[in-house]
C-alpha distance (Angstrom), angle and dihedral (degrees) to the residues before:
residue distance angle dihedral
X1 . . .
X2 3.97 . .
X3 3.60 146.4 .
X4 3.76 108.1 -119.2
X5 4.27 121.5 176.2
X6 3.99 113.4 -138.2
X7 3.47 135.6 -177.8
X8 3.76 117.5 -165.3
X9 4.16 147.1 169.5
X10 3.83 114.5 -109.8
X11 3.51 115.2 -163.4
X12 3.49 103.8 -78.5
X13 3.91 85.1 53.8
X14 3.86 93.9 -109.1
X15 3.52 111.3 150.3
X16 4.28 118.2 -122.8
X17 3.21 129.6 -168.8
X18 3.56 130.2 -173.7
X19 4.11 145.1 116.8
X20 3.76 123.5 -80.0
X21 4.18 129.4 173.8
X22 3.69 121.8 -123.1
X23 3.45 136.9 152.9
X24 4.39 94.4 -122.2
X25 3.53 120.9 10.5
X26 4.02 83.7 -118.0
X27 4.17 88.4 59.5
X28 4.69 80.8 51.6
X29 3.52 86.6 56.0
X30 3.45 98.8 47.9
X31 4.03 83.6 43.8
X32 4.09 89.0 59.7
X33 3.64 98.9 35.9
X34 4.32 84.4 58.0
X35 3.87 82.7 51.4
X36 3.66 94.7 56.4
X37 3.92 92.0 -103.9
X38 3.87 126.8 132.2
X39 3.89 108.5 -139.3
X40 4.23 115.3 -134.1
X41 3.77 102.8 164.4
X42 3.83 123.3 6.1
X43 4.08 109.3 174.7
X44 4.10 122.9 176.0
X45 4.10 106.6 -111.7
X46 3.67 99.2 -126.4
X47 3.93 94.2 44.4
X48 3.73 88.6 49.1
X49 3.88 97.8 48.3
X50 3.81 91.6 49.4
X51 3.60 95.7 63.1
X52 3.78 111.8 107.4
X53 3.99 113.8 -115.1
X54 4.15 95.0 13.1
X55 3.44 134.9 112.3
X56 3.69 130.8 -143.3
X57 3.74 90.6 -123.0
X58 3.49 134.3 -4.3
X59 3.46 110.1 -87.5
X60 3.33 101.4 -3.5
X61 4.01 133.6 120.1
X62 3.82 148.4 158.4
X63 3.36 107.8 -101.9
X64 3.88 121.9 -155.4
X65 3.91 86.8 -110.5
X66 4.14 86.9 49.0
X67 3.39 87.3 46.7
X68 4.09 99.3 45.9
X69 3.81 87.9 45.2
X70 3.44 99.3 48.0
X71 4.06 90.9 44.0
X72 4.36 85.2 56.9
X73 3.73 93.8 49.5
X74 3.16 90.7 49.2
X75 3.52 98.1 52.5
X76 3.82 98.5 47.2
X77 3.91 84.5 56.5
X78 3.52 91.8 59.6
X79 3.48 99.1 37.8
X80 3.93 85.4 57.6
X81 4.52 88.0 59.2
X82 4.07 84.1 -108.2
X83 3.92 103.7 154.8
X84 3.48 109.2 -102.3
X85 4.19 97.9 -115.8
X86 3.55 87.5 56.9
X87 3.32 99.8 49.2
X88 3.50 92.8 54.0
X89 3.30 91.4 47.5
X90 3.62 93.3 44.3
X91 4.29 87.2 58.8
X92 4.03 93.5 47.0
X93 3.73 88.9 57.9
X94 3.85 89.6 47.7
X95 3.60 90.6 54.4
X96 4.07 121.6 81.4
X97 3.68 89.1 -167.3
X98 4.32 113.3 101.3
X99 3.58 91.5 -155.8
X100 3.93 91.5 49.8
X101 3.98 86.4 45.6
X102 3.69 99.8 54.1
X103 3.89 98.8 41.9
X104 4.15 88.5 58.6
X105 3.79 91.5 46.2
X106 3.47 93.3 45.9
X107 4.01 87.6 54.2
X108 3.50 88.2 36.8
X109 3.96 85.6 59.7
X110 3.69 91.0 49.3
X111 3.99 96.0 51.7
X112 3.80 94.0 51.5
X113 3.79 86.4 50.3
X114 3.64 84.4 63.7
X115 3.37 102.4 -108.7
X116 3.95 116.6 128.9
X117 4.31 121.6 -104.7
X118 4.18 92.2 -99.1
X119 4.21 88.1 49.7
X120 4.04 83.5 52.6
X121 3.92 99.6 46.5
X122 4.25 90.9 50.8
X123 4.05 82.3 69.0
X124 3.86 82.8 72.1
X125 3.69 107.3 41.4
X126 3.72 90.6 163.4
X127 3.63 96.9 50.0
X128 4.20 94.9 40.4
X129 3.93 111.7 47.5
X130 3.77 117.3 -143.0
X131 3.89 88.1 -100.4
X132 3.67 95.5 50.0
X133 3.99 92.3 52.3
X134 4.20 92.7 35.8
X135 4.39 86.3 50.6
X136 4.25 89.3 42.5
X137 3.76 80.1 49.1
X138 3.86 99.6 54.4
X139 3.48 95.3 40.9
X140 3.84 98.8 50.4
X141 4.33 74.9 51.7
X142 3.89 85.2 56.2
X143 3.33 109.9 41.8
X144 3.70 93.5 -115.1
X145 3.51 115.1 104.8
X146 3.49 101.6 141.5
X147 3.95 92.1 50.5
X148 3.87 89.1 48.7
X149 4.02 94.3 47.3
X150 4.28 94.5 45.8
X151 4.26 76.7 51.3
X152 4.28 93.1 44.9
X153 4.28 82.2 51.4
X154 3.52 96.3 47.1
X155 4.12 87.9 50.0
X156 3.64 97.0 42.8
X157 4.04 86.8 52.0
X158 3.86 93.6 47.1
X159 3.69 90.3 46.0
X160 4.04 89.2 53.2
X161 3.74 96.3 50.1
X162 3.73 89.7 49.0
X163 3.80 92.2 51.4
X164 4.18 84.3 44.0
X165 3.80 94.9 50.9
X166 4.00 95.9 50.3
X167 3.81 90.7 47.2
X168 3.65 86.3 49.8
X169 3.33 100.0 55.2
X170 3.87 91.8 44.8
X171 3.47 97.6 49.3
X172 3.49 99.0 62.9
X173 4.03 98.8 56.5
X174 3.73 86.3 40.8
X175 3.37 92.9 52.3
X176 3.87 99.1 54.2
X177 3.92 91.4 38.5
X178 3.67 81.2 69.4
X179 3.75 102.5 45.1
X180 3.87 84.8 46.7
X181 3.28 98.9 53.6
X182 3.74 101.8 39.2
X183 4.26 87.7 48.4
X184 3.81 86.0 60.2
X185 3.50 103.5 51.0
X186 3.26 93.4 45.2
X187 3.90 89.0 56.3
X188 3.77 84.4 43.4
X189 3.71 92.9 54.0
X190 3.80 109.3 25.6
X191 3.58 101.0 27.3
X192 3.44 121.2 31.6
X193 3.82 97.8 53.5
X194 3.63 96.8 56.6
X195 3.77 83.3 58.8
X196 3.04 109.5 40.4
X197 3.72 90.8 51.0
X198 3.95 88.4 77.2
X199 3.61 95.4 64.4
X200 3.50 89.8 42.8
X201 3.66 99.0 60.3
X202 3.87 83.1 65.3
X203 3.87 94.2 66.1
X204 3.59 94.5 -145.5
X205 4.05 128.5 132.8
X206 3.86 102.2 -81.7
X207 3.98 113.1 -157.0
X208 3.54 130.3 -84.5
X209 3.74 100.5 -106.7
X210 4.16 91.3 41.6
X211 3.99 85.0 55.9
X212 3.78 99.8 46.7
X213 3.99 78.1 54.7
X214 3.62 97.8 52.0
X215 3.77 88.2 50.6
X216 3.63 102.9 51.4
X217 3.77 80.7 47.8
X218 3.55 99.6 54.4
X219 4.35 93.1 36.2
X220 4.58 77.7 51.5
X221 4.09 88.7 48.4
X222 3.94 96.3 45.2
X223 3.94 110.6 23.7
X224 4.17 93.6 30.7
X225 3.85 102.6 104.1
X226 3.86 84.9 40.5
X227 3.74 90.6 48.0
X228 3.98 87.7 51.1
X229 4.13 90.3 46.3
X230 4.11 89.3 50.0
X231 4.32 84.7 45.0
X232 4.36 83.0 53.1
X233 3.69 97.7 39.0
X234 3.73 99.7 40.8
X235 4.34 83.6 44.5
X236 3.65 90.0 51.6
X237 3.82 86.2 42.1
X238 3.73 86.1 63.8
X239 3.67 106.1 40.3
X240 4.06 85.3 53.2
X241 3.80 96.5 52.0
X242 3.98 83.6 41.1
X243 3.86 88.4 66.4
X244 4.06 91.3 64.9
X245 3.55 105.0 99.0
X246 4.05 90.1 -138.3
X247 4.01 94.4 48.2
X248 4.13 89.8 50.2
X249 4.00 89.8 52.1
X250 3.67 92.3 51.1
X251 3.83 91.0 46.6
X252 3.82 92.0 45.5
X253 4.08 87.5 50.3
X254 3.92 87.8 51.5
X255 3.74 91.5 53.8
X256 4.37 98.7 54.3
X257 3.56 75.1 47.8
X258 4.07 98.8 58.8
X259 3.82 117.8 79.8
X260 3.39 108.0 -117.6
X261 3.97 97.3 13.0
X262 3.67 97.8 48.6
X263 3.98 86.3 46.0
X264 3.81 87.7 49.5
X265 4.18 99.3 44.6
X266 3.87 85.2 49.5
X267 3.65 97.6 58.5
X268 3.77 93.0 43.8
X269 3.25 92.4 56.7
X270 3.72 103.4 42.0
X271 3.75 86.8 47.1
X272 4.06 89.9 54.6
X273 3.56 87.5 42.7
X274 3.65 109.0 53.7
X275 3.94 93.9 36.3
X276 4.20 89.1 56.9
X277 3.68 86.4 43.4
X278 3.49 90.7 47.3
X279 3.87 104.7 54.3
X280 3.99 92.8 38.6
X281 4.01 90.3 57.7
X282 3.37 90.0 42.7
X283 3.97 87.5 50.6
X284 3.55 85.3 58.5
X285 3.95 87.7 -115.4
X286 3.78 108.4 162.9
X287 4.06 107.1 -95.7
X288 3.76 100.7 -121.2
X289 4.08 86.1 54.5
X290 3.77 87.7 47.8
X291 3.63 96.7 50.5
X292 3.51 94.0 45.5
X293 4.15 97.6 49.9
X294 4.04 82.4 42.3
X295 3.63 92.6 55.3
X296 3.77 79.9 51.4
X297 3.16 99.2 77.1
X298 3.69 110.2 36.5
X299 3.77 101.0 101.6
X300 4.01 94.9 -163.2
X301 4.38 96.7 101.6
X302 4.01 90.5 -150.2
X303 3.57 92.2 47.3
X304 4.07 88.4 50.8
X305 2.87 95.6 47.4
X306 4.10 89.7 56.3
X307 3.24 94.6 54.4
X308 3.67 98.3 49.8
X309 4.13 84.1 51.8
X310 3.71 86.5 53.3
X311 4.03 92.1 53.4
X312 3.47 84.4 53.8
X313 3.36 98.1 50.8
X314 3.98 93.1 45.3
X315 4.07 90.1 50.3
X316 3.57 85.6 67.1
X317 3.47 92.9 44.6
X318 4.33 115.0 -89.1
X319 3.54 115.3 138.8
X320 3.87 119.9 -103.2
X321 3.92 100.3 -112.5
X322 3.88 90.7 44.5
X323 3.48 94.9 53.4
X324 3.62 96.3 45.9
X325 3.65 88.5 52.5
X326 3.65 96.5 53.9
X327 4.00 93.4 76.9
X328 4.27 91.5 50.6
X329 4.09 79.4 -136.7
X330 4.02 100.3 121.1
X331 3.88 130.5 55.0
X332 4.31 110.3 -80.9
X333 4.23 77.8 -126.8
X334 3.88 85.4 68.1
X335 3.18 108.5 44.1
X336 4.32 89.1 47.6
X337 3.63 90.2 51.7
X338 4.00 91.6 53.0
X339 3.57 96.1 50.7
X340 3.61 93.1 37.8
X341 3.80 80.7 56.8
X342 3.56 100.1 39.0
X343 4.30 91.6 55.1
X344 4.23 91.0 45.4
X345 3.79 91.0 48.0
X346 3.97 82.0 -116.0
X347 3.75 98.8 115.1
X348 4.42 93.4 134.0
X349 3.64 87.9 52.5
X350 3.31 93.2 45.0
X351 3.48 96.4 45.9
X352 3.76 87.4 51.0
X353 3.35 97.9 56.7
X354 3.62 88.9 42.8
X355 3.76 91.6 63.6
X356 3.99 94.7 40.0
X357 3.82 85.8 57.1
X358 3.43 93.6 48.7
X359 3.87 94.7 49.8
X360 4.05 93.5 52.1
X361 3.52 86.0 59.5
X362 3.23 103.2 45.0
X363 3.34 91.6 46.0
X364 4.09 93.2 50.7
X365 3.77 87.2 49.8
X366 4.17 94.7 56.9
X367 3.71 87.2 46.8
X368 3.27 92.1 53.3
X369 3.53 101.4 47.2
X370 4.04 86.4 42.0
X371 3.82 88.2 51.5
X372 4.22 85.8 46.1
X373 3.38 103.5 43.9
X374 3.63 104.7 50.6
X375 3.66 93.9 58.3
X376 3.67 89.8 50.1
X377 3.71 92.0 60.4
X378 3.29 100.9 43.9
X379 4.18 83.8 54.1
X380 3.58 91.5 39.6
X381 4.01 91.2 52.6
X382 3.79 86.3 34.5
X383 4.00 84.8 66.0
X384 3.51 98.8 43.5
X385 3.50 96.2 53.2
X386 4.17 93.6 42.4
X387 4.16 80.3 56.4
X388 3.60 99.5 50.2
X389 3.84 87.1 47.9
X390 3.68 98.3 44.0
X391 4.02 90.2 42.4
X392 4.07 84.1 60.0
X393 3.82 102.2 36.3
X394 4.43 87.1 49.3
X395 3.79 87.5 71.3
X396 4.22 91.9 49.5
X397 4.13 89.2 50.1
X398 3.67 89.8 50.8
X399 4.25 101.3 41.1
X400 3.39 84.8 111.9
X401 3.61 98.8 63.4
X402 3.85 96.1 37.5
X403 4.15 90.9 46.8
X404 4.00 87.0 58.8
């Protein structure tokens, strides 16, 4: 039996879609014609997910919450000795999500064919990271599923609130860059003519800061749509010579090397790094597999590429911290924890702790800069504003002067 995705015409001609088992996709229309449905598209879950560029349905995704929640329910099931195709099933039907719905069923499918849970989740690469299937993997190995899943929900959660704290602290400053910006031009544009067009009328010398005003007001009111195009083009300019694997490395070696960005990329990274690394040795996944999906997922290219050059080093038989070390890439309190844990047979705790360091600083550092930066705006736009004022209020103080 397989998961197959329909959409269909009930009788008022509303269209449905949804996720229904059946052994052939002929036997799921025959299913929806009995409930009074009239079958358009009916496409097998797997067959559909594994085309390149497509979505399972439109608009729909696993979300790291779906995906922690799911991962929890899952694991109670199977702590409680329920088979594992029901419980799968059993967490679909708990879910209102479609998306969530099909991807069990369609693993459900798979596990009645035989195959075993981590065979299943590779039929949704997109949903299933390479960790999640390599940990499922390694546990089913063990015996200890249920530990190994409670462990995948508790990384999928960390992970999230990472992500959630950097976009946090980002948002803000972003945020009021905007608002600045857009309140100046529009006192640029809107404002500042109407103005300035009084002291005009006298035809006298205005001052130097009043006509450095008028300027960037008239440059805003004639060049500003082609100052925005430049802003798209030279942006898209960017993101394409970003895509070059070369160009991106370069960039990525420019940001460890920027104060507060390099500080922040590094502890993002490390963070990622040591918590993957930490839940696949702790899944008793082989370490050359581990550091190869942990290197995965750290998004810095220099820093991949330093942890790939330590897996070499440790196939041929270099401890872990040493090897990290060697590329001067990751935090000195890293690399003493993982030897420290690598000579007391402790390297999971280690690793652990490792990662929990690395997340209270990270964390202190985006509060900080949140704390920082907002202030700095506000002072910054503060200033702006003050000089657009004084540059119209100069001309007022010196009529006198400019009427003689």
């Amino acid at each position: 039996m397989a998961a197959f995705e329909y959409t269909a015409l009930d009788a008022a001609g509303k269209q449905q879609r949804s996720v229904m088992e059946g052994d052939t996709a002929r036997h799921v229309r025959g299913l929806l014609r009995e409930r009074g449905l009239l079958p358009v598209t009916v496409t097998e879950v797997s067959r559909h997910e594994s085309r390149p560029g497509l979505r399972l349905l439109p608009g729909g995704g696993v979300s790291a919450s779906d995906l922690s929640l799911l991962t929890r329910q899952l694991a109670t099931l199977v702590r409680a000795a329920l088979p594992l195709e029901e419980s799968l099933l059993a967490v679909s039907q708990q879910s209102e999500k479609p998306r969530v719905q099909a991807v069990l069923l369609g693993v459900r499918a798979r596990v009645l064919e035989g195959h075993p849970l981590a065979s299943g989740l590779e039929a949704f690469p997109r949903v299933f990271p390479e960790i999640y299937r390599a940990t499922v993997a390694a546990g089913e190995q063990s015996g200890h599923l249920d530990r190994v899943l409670e462990r995948l929900a508790d990384y999928t959660e960390g992970r999230e609130q990472i992500r959630q704290k950097l976009m946090g602290a980002l948002l803000y400053p972003i945020v009021l860059t905007v608002l600045c910006s857009g309140i100046v031009s529009m006192l640029l544009v809107y404002v500042v003519p109407k103005v300035v067009d009084v002291f005009e009328s006298n035809h006298a010398r205005l001052p130097l800061i009043t006509r450095m005003l008028v300027a960037s007001s008239g440059f805003l009111r004639s060049y500003g749509l082609w100052l925005l195009l430049g802003l798209a083009l030279l942006s898209f300019g960017l993101w394409r010579a970003l895509k070059d694997p070369q160009t991106l490395r370069r960039w990525h070696s420019l940001q460890l090397r920027l104060p507060l960005v390099g500080r922040l990329a590094r502890g993002f990274n490390t963070a990622r790094f040591t918590r993957t690394l930490s839940i696949l040795t702790g899944s008793a996944v082989p370490v050359l597999e581990a550091l190869r999906i942990a290197g995965a997922v750290v998004t810095n290219l220099p820093m991949r590429d330093a942890v790939e050059f330590a897996a070499q080093r440790v196939r041929e038989g270099a401890p872990i911290g040493r090897s990290l070390a060697h590329s001067r890439l990751f935090p000195p309190m890293m690399i003493h924890l993982i030897s420290s844990g690598e000579s007391s047979g402790e390297l999971e705790s280690m690793l652990e702790r490792a990662a929990q360091s690395q997340e209270r600083e990270l964390d202190g550092v985006m509060t900080a800069m949140v704390g920082l930066l907002g202030p700095l705006m506000i002072v910054a736009m503060g200033l702006v504003v003050m000089g657009i004022v004084f540059a119209m209020l100069l001309p007022i103080f010196e009529m006198n002067s400019l009427i003689s």
